[in-house]
C-alpha positions in Angstrom: 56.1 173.1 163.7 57.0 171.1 166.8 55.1 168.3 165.4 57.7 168.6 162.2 60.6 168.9 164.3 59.6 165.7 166.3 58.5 163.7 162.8 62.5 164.9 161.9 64.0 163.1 164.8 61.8 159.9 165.0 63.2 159.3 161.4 66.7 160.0 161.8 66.7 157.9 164.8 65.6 155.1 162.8 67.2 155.9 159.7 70.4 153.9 160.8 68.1 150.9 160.9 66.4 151.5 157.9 70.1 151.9 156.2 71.4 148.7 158.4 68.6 146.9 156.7 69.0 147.9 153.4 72.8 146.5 153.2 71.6 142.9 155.0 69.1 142.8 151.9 71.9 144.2 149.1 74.0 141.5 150.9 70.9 138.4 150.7 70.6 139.8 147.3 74.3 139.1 146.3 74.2 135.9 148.1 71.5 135.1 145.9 72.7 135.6 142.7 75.9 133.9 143.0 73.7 130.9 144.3 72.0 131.1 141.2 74.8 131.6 139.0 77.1 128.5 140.4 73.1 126.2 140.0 73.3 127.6 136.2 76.8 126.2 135.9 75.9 122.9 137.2 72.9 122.6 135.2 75.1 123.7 132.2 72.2 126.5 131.3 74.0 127.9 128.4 74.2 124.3 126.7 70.7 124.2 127.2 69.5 127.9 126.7 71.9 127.0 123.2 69.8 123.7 122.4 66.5 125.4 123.1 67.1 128.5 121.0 68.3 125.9 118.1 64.8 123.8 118.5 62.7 126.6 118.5 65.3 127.8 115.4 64.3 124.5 113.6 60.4 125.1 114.2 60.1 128.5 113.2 61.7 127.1 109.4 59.2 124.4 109.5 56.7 126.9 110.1 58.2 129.2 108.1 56.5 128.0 104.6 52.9 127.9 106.3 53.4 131.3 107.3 53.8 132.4 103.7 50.7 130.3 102.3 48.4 131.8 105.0 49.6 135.3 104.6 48.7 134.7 100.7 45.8 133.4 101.6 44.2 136.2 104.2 45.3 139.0 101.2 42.4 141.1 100.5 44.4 142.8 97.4 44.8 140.0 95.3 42.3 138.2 93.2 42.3 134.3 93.2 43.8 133.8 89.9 46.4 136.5 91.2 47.1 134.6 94.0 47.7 131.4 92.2 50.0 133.5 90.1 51.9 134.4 93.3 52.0 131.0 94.3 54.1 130.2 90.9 55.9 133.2 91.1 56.9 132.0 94.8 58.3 128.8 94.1 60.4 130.1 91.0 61.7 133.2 92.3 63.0 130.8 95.6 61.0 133.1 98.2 60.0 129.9 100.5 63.5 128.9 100.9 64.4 133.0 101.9 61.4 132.3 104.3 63.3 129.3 105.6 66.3 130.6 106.0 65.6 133.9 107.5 62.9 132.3 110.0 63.5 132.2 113.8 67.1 133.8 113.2 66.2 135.9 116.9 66.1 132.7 118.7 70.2 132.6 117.8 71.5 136.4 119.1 73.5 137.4 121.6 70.5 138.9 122.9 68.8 136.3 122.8 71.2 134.1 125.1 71.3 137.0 127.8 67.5 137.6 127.9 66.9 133.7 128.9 69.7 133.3 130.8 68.4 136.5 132.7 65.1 134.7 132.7 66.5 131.8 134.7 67.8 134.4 137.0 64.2 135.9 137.7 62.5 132.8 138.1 65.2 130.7 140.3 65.2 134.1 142.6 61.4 134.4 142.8 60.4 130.7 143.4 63.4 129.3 145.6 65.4 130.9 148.9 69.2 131.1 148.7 69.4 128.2 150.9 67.2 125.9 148.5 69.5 127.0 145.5 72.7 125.7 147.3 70.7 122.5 148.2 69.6 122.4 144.7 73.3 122.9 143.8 74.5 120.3 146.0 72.2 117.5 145.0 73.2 118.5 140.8 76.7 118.0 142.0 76.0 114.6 143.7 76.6 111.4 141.8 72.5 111.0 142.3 71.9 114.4 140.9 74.1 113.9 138.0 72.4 110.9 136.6 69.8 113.3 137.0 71.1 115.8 134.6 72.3 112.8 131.9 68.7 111.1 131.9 65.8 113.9 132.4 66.2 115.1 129.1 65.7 111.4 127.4 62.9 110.8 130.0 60.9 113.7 129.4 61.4 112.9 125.6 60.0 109.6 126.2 57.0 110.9 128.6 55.7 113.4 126.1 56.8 110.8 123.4 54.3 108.0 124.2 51.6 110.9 125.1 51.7 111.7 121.7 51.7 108.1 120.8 48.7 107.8 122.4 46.5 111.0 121.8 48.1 112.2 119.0 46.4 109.8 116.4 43.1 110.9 118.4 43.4 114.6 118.2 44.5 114.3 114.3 41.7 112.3 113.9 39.1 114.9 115.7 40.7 117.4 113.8 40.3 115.8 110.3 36.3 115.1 111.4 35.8 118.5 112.4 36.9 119.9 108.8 35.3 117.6 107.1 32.2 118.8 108.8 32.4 121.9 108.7 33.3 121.9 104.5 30.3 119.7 104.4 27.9 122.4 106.0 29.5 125.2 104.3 29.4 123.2 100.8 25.4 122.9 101.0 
């Protein structure tokens, strides 16, 4: 019982600390966020959350048709002449263009925007310290760090642009050899 009793008062004597501690990390947390916040203003994160949302918009439509001719395709309750019916049916009846419209409509919600806007907030607050998101901050708002902003879209474009130039035509062509090869072993 003494031994409680003595447990009792070693933690209320440090309990003061423990609570002192707790409101310098609430504060570092606070500091934090608005650090965060004004380096997602600077960067113009919604604009770019907005743009990303409509790419991935645009590539989920282009997928969209591909979706519907595999999902045909992997049906076990349909024949083959069935399924070439469907096909017909598909196109008349103006399903690929419901497809296209409907697809990727969850990259354009409210929720959405929150969730990668969140997102930035995660990752900024895991990888950098409050000071390194001011310094961040500071450089974005520098003439330097503008130019920044106005050209790294166009030069990663043109990066992964002349990447694609460049492999691109090989891994198509790897591709096409590799189905050619395997419809030629599974012909015989």
């Amino acid at each position: 019982m003494l031994k409680t009793y003595r447990r009792i008062a070693v933690l209320a004597a440090f309990a003061p600390l423990m609570m002192l501690a707790q409101g310098a990390h609430a504060q570092e947390d606070k500091d934090k966020t608005a650090a965060i916040k004004e380096l997602l203003s600077v960067m113009q994160a919604d604009q770019a959350v907005k743009g990303q949302a409509d790419n991935w918009q645009q590539g989920a439509k282009q997928e969209a048709p591909l979706v519907l001719e595999q999902v045909l395709v992997e049906n076990k309750t349909l024949n083959d002449k069935q399924k070439q019916a469907a096909v017909e049916k598909l196109k008349k009846n103006g399903a690929v263009q419901r497809m296209v419209d409907g697809a990727g409509t969850a990259f354009n919600t409210d929720g959405f925007r929150k969730d990668a806007i969140q997102a930035h907030y995660d990752a900024f607050g895991k990888y950098y310290t409050t000071q390194e998101l001011k310094d961040l901050t500071t450089f974005l708002k520098s003439p330097t760090g503008q130019k920044f902003m106005q050209n790294q879209g166009k030069a990663t474009q043109e990066i992964w642009g002349s990447m694609m130039q460049k492999y691109g035509p090989q891994v198509g062509k790897s591709m096409r050899d590799a189905a050619e090869k395997e419809i030629t072993a599974a012909s015989k």
